[in-house]
C-alpha positions as CSV (number, residue, x, y, z in Angstrom):
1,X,-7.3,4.4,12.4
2,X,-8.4,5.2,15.9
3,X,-12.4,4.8,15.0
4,X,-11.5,1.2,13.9
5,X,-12.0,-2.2,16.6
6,X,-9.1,-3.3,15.8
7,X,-6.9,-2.1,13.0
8,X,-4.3,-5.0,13.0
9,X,-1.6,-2.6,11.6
10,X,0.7,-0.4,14.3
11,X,0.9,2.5,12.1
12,X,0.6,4.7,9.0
13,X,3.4,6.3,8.3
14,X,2.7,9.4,5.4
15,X,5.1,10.4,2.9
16,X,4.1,13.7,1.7
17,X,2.8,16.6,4.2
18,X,1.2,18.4,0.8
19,X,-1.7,16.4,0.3
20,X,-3.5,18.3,-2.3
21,X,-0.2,18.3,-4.4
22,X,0.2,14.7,-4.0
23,X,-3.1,14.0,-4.8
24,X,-2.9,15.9,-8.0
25,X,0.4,13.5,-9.1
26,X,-1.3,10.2,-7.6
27,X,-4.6,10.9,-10.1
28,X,-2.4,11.9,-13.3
29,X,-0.2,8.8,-12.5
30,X,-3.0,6.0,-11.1
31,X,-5.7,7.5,-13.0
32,X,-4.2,9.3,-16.3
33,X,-1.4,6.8,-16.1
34,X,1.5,9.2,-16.7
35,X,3.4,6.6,-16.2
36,X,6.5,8.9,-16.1
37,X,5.4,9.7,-12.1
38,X,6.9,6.3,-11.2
39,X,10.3,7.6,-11.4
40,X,9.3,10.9,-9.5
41,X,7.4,9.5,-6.5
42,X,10.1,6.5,-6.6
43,X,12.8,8.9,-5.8
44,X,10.1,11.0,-3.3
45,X,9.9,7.5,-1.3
46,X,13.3,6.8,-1.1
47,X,14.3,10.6,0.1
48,X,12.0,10.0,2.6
49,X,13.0,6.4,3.8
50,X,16.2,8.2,3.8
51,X,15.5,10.9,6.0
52,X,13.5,8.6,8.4
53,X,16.0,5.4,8.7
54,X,15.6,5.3,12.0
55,X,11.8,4.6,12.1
56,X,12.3,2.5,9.1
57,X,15.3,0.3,9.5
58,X,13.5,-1.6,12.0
59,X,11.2,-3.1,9.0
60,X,12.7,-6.4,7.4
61,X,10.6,-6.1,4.2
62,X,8.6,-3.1,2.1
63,X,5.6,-4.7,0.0
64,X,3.3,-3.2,-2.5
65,X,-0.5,-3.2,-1.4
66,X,-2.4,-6.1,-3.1
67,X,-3.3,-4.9,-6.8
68,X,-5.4,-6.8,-9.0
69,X,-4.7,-6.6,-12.8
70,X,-5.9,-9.7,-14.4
71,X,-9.0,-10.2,-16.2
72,X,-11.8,-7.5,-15.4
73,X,-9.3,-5.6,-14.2
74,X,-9.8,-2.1,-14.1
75,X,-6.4,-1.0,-14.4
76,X,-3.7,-3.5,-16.4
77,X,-0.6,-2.3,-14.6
78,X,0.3,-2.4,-11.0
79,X,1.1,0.8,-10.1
80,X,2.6,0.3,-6.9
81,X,4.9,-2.0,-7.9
82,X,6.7,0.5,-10.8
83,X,6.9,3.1,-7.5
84,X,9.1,0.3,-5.6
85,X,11.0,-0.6,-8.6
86,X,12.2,3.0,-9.4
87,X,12.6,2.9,-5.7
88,X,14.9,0.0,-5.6
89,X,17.1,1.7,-8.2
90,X,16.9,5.2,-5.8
91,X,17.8,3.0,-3.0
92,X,18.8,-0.6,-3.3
93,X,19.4,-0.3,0.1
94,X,16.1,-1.1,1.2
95,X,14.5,-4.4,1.4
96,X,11.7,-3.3,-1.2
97,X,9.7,-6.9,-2.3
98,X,6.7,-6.0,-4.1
99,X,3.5,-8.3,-4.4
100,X,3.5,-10.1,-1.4
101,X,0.0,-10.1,-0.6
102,X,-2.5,-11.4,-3.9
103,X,-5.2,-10.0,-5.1
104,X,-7.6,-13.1,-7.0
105,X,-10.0,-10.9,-8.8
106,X,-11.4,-7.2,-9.1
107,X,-13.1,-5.2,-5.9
108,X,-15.0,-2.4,-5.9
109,X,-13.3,0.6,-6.5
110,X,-13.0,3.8,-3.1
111,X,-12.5,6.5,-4.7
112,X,-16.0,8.9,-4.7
113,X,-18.0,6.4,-2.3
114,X,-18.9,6.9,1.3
115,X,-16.7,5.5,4.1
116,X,-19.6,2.9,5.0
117,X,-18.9,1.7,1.1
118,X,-15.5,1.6,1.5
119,X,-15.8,-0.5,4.6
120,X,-18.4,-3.0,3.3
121,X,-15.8,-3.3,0.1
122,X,-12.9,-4.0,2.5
123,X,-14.7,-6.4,4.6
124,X,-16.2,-8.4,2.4
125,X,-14.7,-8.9,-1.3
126,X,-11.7,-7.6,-0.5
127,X,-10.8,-9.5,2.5
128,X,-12.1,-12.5,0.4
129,X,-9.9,-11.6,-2.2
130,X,-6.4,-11.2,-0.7
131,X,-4.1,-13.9,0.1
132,X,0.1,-14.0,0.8
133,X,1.5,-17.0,-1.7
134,X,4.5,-17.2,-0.3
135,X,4.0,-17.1,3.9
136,X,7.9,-17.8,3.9
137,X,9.0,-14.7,2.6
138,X,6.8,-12.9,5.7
139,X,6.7,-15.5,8.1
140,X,8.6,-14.0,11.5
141,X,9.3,-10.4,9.8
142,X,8.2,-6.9,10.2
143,X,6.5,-6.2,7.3
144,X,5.9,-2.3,5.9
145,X,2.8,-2.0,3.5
146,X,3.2,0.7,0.7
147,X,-0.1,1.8,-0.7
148,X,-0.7,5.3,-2.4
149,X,-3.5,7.1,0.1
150,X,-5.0,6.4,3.5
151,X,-8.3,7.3,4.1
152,X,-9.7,5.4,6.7
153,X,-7.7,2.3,7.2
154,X,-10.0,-0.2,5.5
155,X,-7.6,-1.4,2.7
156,X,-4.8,-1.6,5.0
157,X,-6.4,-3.7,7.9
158,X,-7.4,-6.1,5.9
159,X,-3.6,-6.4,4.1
160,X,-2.7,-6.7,7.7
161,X,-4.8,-9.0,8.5
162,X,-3.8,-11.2,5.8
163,X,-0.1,-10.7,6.6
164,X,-0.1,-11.7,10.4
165,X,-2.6,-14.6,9.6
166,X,0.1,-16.1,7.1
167,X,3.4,-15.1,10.0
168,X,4.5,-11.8,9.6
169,X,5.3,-10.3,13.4
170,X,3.8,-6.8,12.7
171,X,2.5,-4.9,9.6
172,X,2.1,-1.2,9.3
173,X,1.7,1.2,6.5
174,X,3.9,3.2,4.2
175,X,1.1,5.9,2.3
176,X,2.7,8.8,-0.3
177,X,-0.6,10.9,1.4
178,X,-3.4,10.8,3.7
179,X,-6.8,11.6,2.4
180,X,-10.0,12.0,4.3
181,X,-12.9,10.0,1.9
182,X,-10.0,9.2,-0.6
């Protein structure tokens, strides 16, 4: 986050202090989809929202990052969104509205390319790609992005971005790990 001009987002606040063990659930849930982990890093979410309310109550809404699973898709299920779900059942407590921000189509995917590819990615077809339908439901708030791993910041800029350009007051992130070339 500090190497980047301007990140947009105040902060990237990290779930899990065991990233190798996190890492090892987020690939056999995103990318075995053992769905079952849903429940598992729902309840990890909420314990930790929990544990944190101070940091966190100051938030007025918890979104999903912007997934894409329509046509050319390369995964047909939004896996953030069944996180927040079994999170909203941990802990309906918590303003948890997933799918804020769009996604239109398919980007290039992070995982084994170089930062520089991630960042061309993020700044061109993603930022193209995103969009917040409903600017009401953001417009005035504090807004806390949940997304699976931070690497660099490139995903979640431009999901900032997006979300102060259509009203929201501040954005920052919400990631279960950190992960240096995710």
């Amino acid at each position: 986050m500090c190497t980047l001009d301007d990140p947009f987002f105040t902060r990237v606040h990290t779930v899990c202090d065991r990233p190798e063990e996190m890492w090892d659930a987020i690939m056999s849930y995103k990318y075995g989809e053992d769905r079952s982990w849903a429940d598992v890093l729902g309840r990890i979410l909420v314990g930790f929202l929990d544990d944190h309310r101070e940091d966190f109550e100051r938030y007025d809404v918890i979104t999903t990052g912007a997934i894409y699973v329509g046509p050319r898709a390369q995964r047909l299920w939004d896996y953030l969104s069944l996180v927040l779900d079994a999170a909203a059942h941990e802990g309906p407590h918590w303003p948890f509205a997933p799918g804020l921000i769009a996604k239109s189509g398919p980007t290039g995917r992070f995982l084994g390319i170089s930062p520089q590819a991630r960042q061309q990615i993020a700044e061109g077809e993603l930022r193209a790609a995103l969009s917040v339908p409903a600017p009401a439901r953001i417009a005035g708030r504090r807004v806390l992005v949940f997304d699976d791993v931070y690497s660099e910041g490139f995903s979640l800029r431009e999901m900032a971005r997006v979300l102060l350009a259509a009203g929201a007051t501040e954005v920052a992130g919400l990631v279960l790990t950190r992960r240096k070339g995710g």
